[in-house]
C-alpha positions as YAML, in Angstrom:
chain: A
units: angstrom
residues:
- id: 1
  name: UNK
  ca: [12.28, -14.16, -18.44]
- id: 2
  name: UNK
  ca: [11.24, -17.01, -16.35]
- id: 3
  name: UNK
  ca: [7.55, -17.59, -16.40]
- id: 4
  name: UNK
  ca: [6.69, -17.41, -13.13]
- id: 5
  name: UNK
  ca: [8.09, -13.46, -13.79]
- id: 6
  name: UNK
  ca: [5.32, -13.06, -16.46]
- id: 7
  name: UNK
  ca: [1.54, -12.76, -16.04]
- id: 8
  name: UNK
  ca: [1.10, -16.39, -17.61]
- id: 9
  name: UNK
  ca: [-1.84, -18.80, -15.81]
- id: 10
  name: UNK
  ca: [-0.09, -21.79, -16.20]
- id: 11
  name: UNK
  ca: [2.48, -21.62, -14.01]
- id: 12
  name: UNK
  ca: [1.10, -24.18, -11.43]
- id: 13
  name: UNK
  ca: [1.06, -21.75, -8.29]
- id: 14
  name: UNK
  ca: [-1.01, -20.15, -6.05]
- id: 15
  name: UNK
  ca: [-2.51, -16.62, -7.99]
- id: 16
  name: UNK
  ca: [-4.95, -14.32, -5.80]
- id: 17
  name: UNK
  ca: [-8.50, -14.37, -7.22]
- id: 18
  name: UNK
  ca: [-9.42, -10.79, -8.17]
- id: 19
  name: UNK
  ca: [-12.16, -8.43, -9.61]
- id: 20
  name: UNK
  ca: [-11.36, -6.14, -12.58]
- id: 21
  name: UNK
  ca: [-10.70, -3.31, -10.02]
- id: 22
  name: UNK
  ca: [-7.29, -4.77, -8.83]
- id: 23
  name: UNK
  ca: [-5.76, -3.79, -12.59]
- id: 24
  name: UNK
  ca: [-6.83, -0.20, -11.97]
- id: 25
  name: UNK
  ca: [-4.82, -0.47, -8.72]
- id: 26
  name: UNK
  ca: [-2.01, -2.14, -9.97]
- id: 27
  name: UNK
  ca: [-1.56, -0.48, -13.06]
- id: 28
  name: UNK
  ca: [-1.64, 3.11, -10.63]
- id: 29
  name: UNK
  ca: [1.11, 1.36, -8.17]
- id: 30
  name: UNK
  ca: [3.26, 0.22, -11.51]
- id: 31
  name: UNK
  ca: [3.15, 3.67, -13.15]
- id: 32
  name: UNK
  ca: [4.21, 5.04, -9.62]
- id: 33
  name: UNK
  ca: [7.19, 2.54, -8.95]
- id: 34
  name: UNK
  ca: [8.37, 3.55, -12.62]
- id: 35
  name: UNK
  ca: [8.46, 7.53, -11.61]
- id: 36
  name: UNK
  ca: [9.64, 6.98, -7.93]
- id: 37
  name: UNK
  ca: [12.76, 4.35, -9.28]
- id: 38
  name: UNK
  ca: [13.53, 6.90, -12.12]
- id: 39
  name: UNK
  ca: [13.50, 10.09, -10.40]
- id: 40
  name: UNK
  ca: [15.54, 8.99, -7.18]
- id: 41
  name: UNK
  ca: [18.14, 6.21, -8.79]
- id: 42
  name: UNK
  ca: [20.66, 9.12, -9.08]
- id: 43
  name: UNK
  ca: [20.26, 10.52, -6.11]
- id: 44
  name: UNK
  ca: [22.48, 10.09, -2.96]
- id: 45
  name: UNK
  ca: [20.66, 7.94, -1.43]
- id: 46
  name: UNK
  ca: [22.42, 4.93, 0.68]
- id: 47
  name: UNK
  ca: [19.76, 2.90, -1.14]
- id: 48
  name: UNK
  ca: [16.37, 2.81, -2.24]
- id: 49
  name: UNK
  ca: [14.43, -0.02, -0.87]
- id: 50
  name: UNK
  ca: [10.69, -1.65, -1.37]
- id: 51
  name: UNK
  ca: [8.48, -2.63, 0.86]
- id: 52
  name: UNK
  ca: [5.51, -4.39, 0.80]
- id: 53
  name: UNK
  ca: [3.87, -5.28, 3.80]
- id: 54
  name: UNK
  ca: [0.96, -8.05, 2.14]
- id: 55
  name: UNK
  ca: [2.60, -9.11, -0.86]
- id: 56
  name: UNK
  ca: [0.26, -12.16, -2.09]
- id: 57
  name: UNK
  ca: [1.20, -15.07, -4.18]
- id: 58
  name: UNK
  ca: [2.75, -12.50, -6.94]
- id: 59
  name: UNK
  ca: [-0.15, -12.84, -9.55]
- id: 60
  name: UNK
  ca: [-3.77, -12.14, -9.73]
- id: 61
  name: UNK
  ca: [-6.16, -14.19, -11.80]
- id: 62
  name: UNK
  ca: [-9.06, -11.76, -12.67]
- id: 63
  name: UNK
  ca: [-12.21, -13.38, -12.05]
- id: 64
  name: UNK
  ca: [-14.70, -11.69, -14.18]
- id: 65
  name: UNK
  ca: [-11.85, -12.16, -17.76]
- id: 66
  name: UNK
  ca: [-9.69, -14.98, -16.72]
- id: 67
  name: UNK
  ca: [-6.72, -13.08, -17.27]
- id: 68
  name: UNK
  ca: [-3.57, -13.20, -15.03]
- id: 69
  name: UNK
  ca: [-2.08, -9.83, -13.85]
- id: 70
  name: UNK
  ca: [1.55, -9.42, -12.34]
- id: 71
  name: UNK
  ca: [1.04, -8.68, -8.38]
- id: 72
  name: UNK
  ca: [2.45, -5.85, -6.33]
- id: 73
  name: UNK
  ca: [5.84, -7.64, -5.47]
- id: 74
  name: UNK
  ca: [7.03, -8.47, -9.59]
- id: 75
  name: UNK
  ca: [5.79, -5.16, -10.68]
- id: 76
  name: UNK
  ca: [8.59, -4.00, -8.38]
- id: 77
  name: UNK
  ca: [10.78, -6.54, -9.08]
- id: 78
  name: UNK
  ca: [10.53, -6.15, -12.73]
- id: 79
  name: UNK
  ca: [10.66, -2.35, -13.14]
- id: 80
  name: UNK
  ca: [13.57, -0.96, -15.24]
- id: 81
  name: UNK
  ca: [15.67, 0.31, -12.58]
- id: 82
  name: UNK
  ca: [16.36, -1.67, -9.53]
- id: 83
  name: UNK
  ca: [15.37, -1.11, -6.14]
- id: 84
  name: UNK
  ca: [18.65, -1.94, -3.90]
- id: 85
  name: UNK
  ca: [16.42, -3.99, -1.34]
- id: 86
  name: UNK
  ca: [13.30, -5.72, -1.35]
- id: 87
  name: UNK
  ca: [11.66, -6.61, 1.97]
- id: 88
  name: UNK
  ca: [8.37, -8.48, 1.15]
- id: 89
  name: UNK
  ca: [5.87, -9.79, 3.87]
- id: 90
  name: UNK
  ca: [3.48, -12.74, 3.59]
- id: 91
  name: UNK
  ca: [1.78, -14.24, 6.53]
- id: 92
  name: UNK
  ca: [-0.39, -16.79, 4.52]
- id: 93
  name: UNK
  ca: [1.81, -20.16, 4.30]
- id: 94
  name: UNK
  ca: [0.71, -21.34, 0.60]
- id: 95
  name: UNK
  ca: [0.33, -18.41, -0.65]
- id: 96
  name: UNK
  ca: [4.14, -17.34, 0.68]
- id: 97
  name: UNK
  ca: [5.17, -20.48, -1.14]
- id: 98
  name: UNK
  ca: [3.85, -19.39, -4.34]
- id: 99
  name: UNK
  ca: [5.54, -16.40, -3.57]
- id: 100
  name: UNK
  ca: [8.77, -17.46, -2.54]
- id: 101
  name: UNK
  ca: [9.06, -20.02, -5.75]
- id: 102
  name: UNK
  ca: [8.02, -17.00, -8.08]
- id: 103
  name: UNK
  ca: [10.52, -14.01, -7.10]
- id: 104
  name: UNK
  ca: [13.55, -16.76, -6.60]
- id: 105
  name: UNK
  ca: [13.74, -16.60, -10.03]
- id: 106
  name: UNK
  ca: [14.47, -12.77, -10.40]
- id: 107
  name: UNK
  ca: [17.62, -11.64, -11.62]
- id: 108
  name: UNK
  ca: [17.01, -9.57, -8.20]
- id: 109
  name: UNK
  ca: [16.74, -12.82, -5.80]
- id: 110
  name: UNK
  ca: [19.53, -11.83, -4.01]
- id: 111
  name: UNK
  ca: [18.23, -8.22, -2.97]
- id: 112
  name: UNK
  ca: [15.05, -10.01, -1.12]
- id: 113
  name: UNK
  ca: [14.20, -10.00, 2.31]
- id: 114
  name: UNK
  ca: [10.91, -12.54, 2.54]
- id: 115
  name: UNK
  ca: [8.97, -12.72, 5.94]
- id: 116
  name: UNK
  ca: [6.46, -15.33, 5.98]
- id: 117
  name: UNK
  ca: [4.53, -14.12, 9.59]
- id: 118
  name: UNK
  ca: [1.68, -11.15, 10.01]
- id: 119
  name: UNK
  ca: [3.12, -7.81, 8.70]
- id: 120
  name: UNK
  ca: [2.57, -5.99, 12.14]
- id: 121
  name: UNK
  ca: [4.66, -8.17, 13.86]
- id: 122
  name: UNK
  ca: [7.82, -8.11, 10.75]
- id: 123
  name: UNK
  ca: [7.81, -4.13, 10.63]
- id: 124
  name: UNK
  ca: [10.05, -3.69, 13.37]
- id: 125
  name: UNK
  ca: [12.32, -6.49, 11.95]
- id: 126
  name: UNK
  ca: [12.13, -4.38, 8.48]
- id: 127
  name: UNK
  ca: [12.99, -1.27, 10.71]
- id: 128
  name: UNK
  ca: [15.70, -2.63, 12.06]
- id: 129
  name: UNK
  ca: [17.61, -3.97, 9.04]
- id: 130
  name: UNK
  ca: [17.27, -0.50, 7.26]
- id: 131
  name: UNK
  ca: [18.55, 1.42, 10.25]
- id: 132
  name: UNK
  ca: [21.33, -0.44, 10.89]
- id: 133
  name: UNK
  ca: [22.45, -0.34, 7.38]
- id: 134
  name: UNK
  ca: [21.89, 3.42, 7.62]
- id: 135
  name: UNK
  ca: [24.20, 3.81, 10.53]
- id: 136
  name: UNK
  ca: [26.90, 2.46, 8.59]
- id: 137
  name: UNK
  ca: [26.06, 4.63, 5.09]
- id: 138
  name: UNK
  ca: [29.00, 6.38, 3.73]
- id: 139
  name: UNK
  ca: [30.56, 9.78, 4.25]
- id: 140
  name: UNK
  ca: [28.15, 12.29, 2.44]
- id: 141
  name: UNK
  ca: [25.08, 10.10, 1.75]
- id: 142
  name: UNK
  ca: [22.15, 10.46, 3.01]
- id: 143
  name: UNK
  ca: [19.92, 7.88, 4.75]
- id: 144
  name: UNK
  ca: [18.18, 5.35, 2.53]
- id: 145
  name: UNK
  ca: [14.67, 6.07, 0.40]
- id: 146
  name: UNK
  ca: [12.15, 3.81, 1.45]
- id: 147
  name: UNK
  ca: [8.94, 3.21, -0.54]
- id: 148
  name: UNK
  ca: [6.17, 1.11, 1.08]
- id: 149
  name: UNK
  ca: [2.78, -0.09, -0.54]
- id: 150
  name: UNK
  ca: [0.43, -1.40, 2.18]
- id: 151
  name: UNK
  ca: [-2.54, -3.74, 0.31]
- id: 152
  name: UNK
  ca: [-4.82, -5.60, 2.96]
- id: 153
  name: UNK
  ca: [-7.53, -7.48, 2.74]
- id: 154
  name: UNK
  ca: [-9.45, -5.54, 4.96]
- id: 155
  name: UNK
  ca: [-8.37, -3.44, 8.33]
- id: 156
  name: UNK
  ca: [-5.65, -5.72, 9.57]
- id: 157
  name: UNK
  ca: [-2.69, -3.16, 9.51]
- id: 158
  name: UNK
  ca: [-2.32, -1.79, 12.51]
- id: 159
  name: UNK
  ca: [-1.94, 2.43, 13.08]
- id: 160
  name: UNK
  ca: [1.44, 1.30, 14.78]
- id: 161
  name: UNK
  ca: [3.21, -0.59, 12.01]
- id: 162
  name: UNK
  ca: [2.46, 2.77, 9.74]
- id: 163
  name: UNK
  ca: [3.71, 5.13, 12.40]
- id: 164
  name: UNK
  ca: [6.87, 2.61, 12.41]
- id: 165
  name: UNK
  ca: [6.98, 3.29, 9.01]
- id: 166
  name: UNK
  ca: [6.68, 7.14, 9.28]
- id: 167
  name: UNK
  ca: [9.10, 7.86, 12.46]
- id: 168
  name: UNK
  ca: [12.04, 5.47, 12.01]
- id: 169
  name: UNK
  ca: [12.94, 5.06, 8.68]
- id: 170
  name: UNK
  ca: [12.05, 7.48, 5.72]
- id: 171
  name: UNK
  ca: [9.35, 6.00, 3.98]
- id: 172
  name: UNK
  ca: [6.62, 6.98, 1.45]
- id: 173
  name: UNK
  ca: [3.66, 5.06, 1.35]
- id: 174
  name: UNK
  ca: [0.35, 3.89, -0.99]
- id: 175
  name: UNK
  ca: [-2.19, 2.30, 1.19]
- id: 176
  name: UNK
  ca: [-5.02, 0.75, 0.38]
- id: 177
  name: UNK
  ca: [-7.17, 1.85, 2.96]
- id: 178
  name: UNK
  ca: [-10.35, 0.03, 2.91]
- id: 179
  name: UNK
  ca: [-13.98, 2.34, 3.33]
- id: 180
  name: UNK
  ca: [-16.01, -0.30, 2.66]
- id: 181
  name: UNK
  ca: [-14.53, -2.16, 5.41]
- id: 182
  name: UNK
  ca: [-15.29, 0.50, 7.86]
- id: 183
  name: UNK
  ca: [-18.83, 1.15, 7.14]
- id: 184
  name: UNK
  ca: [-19.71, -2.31, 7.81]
- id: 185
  name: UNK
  ca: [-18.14, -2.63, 11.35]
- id: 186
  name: UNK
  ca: [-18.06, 1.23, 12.52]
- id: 187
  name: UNK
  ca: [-21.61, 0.89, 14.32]
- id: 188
  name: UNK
  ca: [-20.75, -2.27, 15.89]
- id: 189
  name: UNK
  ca: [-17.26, -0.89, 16.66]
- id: 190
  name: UNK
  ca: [-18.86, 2.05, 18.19]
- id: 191
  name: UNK
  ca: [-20.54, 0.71, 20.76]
- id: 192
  name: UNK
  ca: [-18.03, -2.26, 21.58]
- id: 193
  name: UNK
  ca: [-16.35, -1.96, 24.80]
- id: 194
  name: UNK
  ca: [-13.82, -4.43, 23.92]
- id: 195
  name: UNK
  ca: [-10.75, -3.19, 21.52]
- id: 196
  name: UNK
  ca: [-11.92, -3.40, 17.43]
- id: 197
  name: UNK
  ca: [-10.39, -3.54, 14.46]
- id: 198
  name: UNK
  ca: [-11.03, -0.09, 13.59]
- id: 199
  name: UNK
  ca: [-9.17, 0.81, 17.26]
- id: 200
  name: UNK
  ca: [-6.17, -1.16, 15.70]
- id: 201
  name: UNK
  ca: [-6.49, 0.82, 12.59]
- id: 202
  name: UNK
  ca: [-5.96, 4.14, 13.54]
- id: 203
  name: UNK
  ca: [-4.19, 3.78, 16.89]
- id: 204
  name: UNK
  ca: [-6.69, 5.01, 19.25]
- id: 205
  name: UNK
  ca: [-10.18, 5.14, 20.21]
- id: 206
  name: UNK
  ca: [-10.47, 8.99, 18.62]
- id: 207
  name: UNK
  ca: [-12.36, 8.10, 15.79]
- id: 208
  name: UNK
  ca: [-15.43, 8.24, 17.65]
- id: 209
  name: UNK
  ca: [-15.65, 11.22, 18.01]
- id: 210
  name: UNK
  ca: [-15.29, 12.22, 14.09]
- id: 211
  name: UNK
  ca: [-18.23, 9.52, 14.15]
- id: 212
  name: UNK
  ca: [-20.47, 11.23, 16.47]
- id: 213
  name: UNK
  ca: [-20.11, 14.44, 14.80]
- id: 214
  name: UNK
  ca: [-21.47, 13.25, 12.06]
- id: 215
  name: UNK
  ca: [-24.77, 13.38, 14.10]
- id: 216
  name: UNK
  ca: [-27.58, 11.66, 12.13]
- id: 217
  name: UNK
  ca: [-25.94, 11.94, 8.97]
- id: 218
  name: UNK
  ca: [-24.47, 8.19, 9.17]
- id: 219
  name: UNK
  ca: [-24.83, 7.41, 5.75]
- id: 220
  name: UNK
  ca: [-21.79, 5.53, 4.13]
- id: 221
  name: UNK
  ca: [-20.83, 8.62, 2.12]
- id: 222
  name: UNK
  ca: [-20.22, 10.59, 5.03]
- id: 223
  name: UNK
  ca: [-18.42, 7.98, 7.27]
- id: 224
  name: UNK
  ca: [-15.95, 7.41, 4.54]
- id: 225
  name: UNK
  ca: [-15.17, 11.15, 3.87]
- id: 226
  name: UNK
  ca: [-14.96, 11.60, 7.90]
- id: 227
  name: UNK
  ca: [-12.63, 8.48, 8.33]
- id: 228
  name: UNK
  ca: [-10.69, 8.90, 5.23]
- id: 229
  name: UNK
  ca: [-9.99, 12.74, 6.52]
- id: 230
  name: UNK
  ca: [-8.95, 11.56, 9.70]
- id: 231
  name: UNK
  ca: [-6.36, 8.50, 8.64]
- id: 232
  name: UNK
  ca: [-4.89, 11.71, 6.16]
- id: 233
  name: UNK
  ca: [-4.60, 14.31, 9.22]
- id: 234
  name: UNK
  ca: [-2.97, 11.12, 11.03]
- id: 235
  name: UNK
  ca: [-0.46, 10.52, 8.24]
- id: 236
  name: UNK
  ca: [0.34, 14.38, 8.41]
- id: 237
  name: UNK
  ca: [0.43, 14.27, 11.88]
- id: 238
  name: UNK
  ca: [4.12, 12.18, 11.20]
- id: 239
  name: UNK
  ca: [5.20, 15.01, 8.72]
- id: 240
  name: UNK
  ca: [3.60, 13.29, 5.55]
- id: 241
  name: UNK
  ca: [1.99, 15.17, 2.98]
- id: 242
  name: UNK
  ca: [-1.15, 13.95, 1.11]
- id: 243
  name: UNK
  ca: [-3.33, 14.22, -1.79]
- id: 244
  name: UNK
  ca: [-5.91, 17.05, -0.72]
- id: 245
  name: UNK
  ca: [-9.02, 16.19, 0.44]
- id: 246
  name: UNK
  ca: [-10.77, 14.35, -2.43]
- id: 247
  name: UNK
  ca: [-7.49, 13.79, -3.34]
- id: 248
  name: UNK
  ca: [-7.52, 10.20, -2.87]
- id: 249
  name: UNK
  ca: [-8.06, 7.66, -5.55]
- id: 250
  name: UNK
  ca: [-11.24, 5.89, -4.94]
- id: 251
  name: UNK
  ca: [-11.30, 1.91, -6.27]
- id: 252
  name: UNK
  ca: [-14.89, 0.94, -7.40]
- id: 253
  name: UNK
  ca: [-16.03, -2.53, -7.98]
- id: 254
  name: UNK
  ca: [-18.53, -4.09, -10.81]
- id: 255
  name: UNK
  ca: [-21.19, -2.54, -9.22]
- id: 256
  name: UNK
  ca: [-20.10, 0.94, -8.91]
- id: 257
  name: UNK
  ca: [-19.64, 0.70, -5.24]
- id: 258
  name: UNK
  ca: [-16.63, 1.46, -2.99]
- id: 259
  name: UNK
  ca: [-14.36, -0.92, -2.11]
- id: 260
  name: UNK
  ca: [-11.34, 1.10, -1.00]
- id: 261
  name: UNK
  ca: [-9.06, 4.25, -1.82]
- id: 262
  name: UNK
  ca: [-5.43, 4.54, -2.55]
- id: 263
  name: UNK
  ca: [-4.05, 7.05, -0.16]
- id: 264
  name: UNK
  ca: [-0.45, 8.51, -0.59]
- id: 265
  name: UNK
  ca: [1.63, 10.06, 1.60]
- id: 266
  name: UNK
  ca: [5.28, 11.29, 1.21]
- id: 267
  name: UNK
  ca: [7.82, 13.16, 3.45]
- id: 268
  name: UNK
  ca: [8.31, 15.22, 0.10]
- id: 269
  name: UNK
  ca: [5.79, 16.43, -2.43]
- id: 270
  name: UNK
  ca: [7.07, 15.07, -5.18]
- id: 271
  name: UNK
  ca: [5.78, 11.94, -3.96]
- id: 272
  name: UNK
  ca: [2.35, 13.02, -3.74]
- id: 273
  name: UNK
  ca: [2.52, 14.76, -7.20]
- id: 274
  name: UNK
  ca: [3.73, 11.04, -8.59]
- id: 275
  name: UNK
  ca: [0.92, 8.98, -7.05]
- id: 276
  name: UNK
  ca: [-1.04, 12.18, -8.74]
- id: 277
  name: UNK
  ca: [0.05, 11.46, -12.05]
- id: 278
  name: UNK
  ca: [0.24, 7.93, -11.65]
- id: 279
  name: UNK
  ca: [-3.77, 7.60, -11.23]
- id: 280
  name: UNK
  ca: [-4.65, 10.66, -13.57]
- id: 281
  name: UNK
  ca: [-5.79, 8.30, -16.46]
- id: 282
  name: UNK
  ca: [-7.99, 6.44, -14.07]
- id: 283
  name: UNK
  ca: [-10.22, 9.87, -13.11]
- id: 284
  name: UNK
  ca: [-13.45, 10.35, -14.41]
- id: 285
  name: UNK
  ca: [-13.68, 13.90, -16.89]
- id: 286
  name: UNK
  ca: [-14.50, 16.69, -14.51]
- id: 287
  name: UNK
  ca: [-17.89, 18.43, -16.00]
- id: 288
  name: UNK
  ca: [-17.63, 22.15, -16.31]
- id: 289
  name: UNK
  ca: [-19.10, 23.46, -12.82]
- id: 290
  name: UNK
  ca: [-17.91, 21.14, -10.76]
- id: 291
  name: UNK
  ca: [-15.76, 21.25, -8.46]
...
């Protein structure tokens, strides 16, 4: 295998500088991939395809060890059973270049779709592609399996590239949907009368009102549970299922603080029971009386 396949540092490109917490994610998303590919290859499906909607360079260096980590694009490239398509987005120019050198190497080149522009404005190209091909599936197959792993930086994704996601094509999704990122702009956001980030996120101004329920009880714990709640009832408001509440796998960094949580949501429950599985080994022993 080409190096720039393998998590080796000196491959002279671009790597995404991460803490340790980005191996708990990726190790969750690579476990998934591996059920979700298994599971569905036999399946008549007019393909399975992979989507990822901020792919990065295709490595992470981890700050704290030094040690380089396959990204979110060559852990799908590189599972054991093939995805049929692979439609990865990059808006970042250098970074796309690092990106676009590593994955040309794959045995799989010739299955990618790269977009090098902002991911909200490449999911209806995405869309597109897959539905046409789906129009043209064969006699007796169904339309294709799409899996989608959604990995900002912060709130950039917009509510309308998910719902894209969820009402044209059938597509199950991991998000990275980041708390932390909420609790330091929802006051601000609250009382802006100019659109925000967090308007963006989920679609609508709504949210505020889940905010001003929450009365005087503004503390980060409860904003997150409130907004994670409502992103979920969102998701199942486009037929997804979802972990249960609490469900969600929370992503800590060095100093025990939230950063983000991995939601999942599938039109089918076996989805939700793999993402389950996948980040079992990451959860903390449950003591005996609690719940």
């Amino acid at each position: 295998m080409h190096k720039y396949l393998q998590p080796e540092a000196e491959d002279g490109l671009l790597m995404r500088d991460s803490g340790k917490y980005a191996k708990e994610k990726l190790s969750i998303l690579r476990h998934f991939l591996y059920m979700f590919v298994t599971s569905m290859r036999g399946k008549s499906w007019a393909a399975l395809n992979y989507i990822d909607l901020e792919a990065g360079p295709g490595k992470n260096l981890i700050r704290e060890t030094g040690e380089v980590v396959l990204g979110s694009p060559l852990l799908a490239l590189n599972t054991e059973h093939p995805f049929d398509n692979y439609f990865l987005v990059e808006q970042d120019r250098d970074i796309f270049a690092s990106l676009e050198q590593r994955v040309s190497q794959s045995d799989r080149a010739d299955k990618i779709v790269l977009f090098n522009e902002d991911c909200n404005s490449a999911i209806d190209k995405i869309a597109a592609v897959i539905e046409g091909k789906d129009r043209h599936k064969d006699l007796g197959r169904w339309d294709s399996l799409n899996f989608a792993f959604i990995d900002p930086e912060g709130l950039e994704v917009h509510w309308d590239t998910i719902a894209t996601l969820g009402k044209r094509i059938r597509c199950d999704l991991v998000i990275n949907f980041s708390t932390s990122g909420i609790t330091r702009n929802i006051a601000l956001a609250y009382v802006s009368p100019d659109e925000t980030a967090i308007d963006r996120l989920f679609g609508n101004r709504k949210w505020r009102t889940d905010y001003e329920r929450l009365g005087s009880r503004k503390e980060s714990s409860a904003v997150r549970r409130a907004m994670i709640n409502l992103y979920a009832k969102q998701l199942q408001n486009l037929s997804y299922k979802t972990t249960e509440p609490n469900g969600e796998h929370i992503i800590l960094n060095s100093r025990n603080r939230q950063l983000y949580c991995l939601l999942c949501a599938s039109k089918h429950q076996l989805g939700v029971d793999f993402f389950s599985q996948a980040a079992a080994k990451f959860k903390p022993p449950q003591l005996p009386g609690f719940a």
